[in-house]
Structures are given as structure tokens and as C-alpha cells.
N, C-alpha and C positions, 0 to 999 in steps of 0.2 A: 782891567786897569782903567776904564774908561770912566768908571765910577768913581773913582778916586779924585778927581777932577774934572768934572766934566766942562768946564769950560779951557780947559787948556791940557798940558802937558802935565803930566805929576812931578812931583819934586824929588829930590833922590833920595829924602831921610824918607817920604812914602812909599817909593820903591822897596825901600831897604826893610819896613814895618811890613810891608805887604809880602816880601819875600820869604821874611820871619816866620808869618803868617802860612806859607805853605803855597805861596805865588809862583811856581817858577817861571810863569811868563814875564813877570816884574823883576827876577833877577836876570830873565835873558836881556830883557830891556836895558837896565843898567851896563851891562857888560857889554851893548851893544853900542850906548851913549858911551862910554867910558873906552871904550878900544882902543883909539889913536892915541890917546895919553899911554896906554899898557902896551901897546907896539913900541912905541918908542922908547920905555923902558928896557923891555927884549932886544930891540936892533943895538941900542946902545952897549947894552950889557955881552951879547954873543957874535954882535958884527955880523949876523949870516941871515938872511932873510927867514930861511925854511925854520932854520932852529929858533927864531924868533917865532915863528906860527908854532910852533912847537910848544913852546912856554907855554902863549897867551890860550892853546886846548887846554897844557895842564892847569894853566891859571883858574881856568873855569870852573872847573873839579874840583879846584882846594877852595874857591869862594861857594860852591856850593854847600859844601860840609860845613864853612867856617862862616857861614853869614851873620849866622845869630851871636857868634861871637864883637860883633860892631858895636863899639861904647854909645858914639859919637854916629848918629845915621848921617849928620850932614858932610861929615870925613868920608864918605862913601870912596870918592876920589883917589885920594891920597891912600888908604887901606887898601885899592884895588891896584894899586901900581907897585906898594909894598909886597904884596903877595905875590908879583911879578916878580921882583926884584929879588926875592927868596927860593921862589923857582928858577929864577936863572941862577943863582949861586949855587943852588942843589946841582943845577944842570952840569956847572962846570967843573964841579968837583966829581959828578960821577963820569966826565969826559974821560978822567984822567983816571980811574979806575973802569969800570963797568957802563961803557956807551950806553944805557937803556932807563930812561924815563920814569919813575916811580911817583905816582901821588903820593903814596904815604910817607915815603921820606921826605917829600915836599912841605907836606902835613907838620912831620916832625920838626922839619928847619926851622918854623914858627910857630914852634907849640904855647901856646900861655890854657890859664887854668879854663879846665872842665873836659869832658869825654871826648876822645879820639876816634875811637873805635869808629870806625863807618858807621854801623848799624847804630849805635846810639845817638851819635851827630845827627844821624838825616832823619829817627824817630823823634830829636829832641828838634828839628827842625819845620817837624811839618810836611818834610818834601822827599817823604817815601816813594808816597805813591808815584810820584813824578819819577824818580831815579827805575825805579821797575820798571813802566810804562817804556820809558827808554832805552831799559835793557833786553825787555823782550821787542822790542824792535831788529837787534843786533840776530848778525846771523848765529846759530848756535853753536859753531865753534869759539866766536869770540864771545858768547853769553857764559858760557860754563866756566871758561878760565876765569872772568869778570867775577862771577859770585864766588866761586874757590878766592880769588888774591884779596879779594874785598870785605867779603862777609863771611868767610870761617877761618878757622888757622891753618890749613892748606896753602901757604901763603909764599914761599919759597920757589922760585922756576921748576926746581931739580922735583921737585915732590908732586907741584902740577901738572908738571909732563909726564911724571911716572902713574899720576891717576888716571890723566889722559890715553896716555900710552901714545902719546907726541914726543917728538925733540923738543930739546928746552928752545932753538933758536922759535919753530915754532911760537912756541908758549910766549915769547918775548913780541913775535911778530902780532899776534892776536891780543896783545895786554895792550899794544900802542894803537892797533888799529879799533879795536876798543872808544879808548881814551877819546881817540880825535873823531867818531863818531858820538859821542855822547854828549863831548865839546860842542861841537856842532848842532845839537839837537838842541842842548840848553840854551846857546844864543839863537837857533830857531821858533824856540819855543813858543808854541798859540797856545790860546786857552782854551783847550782842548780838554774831556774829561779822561782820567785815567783810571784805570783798574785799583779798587779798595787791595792794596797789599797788605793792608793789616790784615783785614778780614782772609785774606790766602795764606797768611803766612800761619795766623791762630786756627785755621781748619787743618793744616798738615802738622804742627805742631800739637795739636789735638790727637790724630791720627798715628801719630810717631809714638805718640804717651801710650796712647791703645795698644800699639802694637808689642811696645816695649815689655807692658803692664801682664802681656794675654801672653807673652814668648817667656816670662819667668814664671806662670803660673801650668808651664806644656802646652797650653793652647797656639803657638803660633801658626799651625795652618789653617785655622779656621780664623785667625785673624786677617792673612793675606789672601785668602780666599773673596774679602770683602772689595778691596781696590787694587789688587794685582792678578795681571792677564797670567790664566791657565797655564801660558805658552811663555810666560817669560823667561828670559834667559837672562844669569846670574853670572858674574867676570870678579872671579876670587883676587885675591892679593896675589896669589902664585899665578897667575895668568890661565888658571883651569874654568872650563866653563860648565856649570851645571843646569837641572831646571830648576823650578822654584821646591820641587818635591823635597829637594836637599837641603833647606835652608832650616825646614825645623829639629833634622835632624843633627843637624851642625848645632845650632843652638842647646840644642838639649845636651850633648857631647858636652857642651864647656858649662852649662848650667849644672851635671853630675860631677866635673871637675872641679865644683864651687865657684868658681866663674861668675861674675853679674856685671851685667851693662847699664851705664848709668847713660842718659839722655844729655848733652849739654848746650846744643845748638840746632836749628832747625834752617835752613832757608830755600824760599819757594819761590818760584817761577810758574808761568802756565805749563811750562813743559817740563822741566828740571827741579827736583826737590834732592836737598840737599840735607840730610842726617852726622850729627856728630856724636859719637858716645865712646866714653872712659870704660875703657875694661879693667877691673878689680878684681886680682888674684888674690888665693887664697893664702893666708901668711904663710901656711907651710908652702909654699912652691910660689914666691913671687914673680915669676918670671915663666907661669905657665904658656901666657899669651899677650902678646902686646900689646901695650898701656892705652892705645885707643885704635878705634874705628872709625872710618867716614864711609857711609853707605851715597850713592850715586843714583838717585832713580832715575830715569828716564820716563814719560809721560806718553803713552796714547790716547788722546779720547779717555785722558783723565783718569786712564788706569795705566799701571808701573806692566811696560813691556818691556824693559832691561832693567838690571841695577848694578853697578860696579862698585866693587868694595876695597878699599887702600887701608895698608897698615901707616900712618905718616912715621917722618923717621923722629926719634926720641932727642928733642931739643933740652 
């Protein structure tokens, strides 16, 4: 940031370029300058201190995804206490239904045009690597739920805790404690270097294809033989446990049943890699097996030493 001005303070429409740009230091700075105006929107709006601190974490969140959305950089201001003011109206409507804090509805309350979706927002933003950096900070109970609600469609309580094999209040308690740590980290944020998650996420996306590519052609033991541990252990949809010996022969089963799995989503952690693929029955038996899969690896020393598999339920 110091560049940007080196004889003085930056300006906020430079902040806001620089943010754009892939700065997260520059958007904590703002949100760090701009707080007491976005408190006071919160206190006003909820009357309650805590749920006011509450807001101004989720506030951080949704200026995070939505920075690059700013017409006007010199409005910095005024944008940043709207966003407040739409999180607290989120808030107090989900009071009165479902107590529990959601970015993406937040998201939604002030949607105008161009991509929602997490993953595309914070790629069309620049500040990927920042948000991962982040996330693998987070202990990995709240890291797993974080990438399921955020970055796949796994995105329901009931469906996270069934992947988890947690209670949903869990799932809800780990989504907030989450939230106000990442909050926190964005208005802490130094200029500090972060881990290339493109580059991580195009190596297990890579890898996913491999695997997918070598399990329709019968090869898939020799494919997970490449970066999965000997000894791993496999956590079926039914709660049964196998080792990995079982995995190609379950595949092959639904591949002779005409069965094929299609790839649609990848996301990657240092420790957690996350798989999504569409299973397509055969027209004669459409309903051999259900319509998708999410695989769950877990990471030792960069090979898969568990992986758990969820049916999600048919939305």
C-alpha cells in the first residue's frame, strides 16, 4: 500500500483499484478506515452491540466478493454502510425465521448484475489466493464446512452435517465461527505472501480428470496408486468403511451397469480436496444410482489418507 502514495495516506477510490487488483491488504485498510460509520449503521439498525459486531464480520465477507462490483470508487463510503444496512435487514428477517447468519443470502439481498457464485466473484476478483490463505489458517473442522457452504453445492445444513457426520447445530456453530474469523483476518490483513490457489486448485483438477479419465478406461488402481496412501480408508454413503482395494471394483460394478461419472467441480485445500461428479444412468434404468457424487479426500503429506463419499439429496 505504501506505494501507492508514498508521501501520504492513499485515497479510498486507490484503495478500492488496488483491492480490485487482488490487494487484500487495501480492502482491510478500507474497512478498517470506514468501521465507525458501518457500526453505527449495525447499532442503529439491531440496537444490540454483539449483533451489531456480527453484521460488520458478515459485512466484510460480502465487500469481499462484491468489491469489484463499485461504479463509483470515490462512494467507497457510502457502498460500504449499504452493504451493512442490507446485512442487517437480512439479519432481521432471518431472526424471525432461522437465527443463523448466512453470507449468501446476504449476497442475494443486494444482488445487481454479474456472477454470485463465490468461486467466480473472488476469481473475477483477484483475491483468491487471499480467501484460501485464510481458510487454511481456520481449524479444520471450520475449513471443511467453509469450502462445502461456499465453493460446492453441498450447501444446505442438513446435507453438511450428513457429509460431516456432525449435527446440523454443529455445522451452523462452525459456519459462524468461520465467518468471524476470516472477518477478522481480512481487517487484519498484512501484506503478506499467500499460497498460488490457482495453481493448487489446476494440479488436483488435473489429477481428478486423470483419475476420472483411467476409472472409465478399468485402470483405476493404478491410477490411485499414484497419490493415495496404500492404507487409506474409504467412508461410503451407507456409513460402511472399506480400503482403497474396493474402490475400483465398485467403480467397474457401475461402469458394466453403464454408469458414467462426469467431473463438474474441483476444490482444493493443502489438506482437503474436494470432488463433485454427476452420475448418468443408463435410459433403460434411470434411477440405477444417484444423480451425483461428492468425494471428500483428506490430505497426508499430499497423499489421500481417507476419503468420504455423500449421495447429496435430489434438489
Amino acid at each position: 500500500m505504501a506505494d501507492l502514495l508514498p508521501t501520504g495516506m492513499p485515497r479510498d477510490s486507490e484503495l478500492v483499484r488496488a483491492a480490485c487488483g487482488g490487494d487484500a491488504g487495501c480492502l482491510g485498510l478500507l474497512l478498517a478506515r470506514h468501521r465507525a460509520g458501518m457500526y453505527a449503521v449495525a447499532l442503529a439498525l439491531l440496537g444490540h452491540s454483539q449483533d451489531a459486531e456480527d453484521a460488520l464480520q458478515e459485512a466484510a465477507l460480502v465487500a469481499l466478493r462484491r468489491i469489484g462490483d463499485i461504479r463509483d470508487p470515490e462512494a467507497v463510503g457510502p457502498w460500504l454502510r449499504m452493504v451493512v444496512r442490507n446485512v442487517c435487514r437480512s439479519q432481521l428477517r432471518r431472526m424471525r425465521a432461522v437465527p443463523v447468519a448466512d453470507v449468501a443470502e446476504a449476497v442475494a439481498s443486494d444482488r445487481s448484475d454479474g456472477p454470485t457464485d463465490p468461486a467466480e466473484v473472488l476469481d473475477r476478483h483477484a483475491l483468491r489466493d487471499w480467501v484460501w490463505s485464510a481458510l487454511e489458517d481456520l481449524p479444520p473442522g471450520q475449513r471443511l464446512v467453509s469450502m462445502l457452504r461456499y465453493f460446492t453445492d453441498v450447501t444446505s445444513y442438513e446435507d453438511i452435517a450428513a457429509l460431516c457426520a456432525t449435527p446440523v447445530g454443529t455445522v451452523r456453530s462452525r459456519l459462524h465461527q468461520a465467518r468471524a474469523k476470516l472477518a477478522e483476518a481480512l481487517l487484519n490483513s498484512a501484506d503478506r505472501a499467500h499460497d498460488d490457489a490457482t495453481a493448487l486448485s489446476a494440479l488436483h483438477l488435473r489429477l481428478a480428470d486423470e483419475t476420472i479419465a483411467s476409472a472409465h478406461r478399468g485402470q483405476l488402481a493404478s491410477a490411485l496408486s499414484e497419490w493415495w496412501s496404500p492404507q487409506a480408508d474409504v467412508t461410503w454413503p451407507t456409513g460402511r468403511h472399506t480400503g482403497i482395494d474396493y474402490l475400483p471394483t465398485a467403480f467397474d460394478h457401475d461402469l458394466s451397469d453403464g454408469v458414467r461419472h462426469e467431473l463438474l467441480n474441483v476444490v482444493a485445500s493443502r489438506e482437503v480436496v474436494i470432488w463433485e461428479a454427476a452420475m448418468h444412468n443408463p435410459p433403460e434404468d434411470p434411477f440405477h444410482c444417484p444423480p451425483g457424487v461428492v468425494w471428500v479426500h483428506f490430505l497426508d503429506r499430499g497423499r489421500v489418507g481417507r476419503v468420504r463419499l455423500y449421495h447429496p439429496r435430489h434438489r
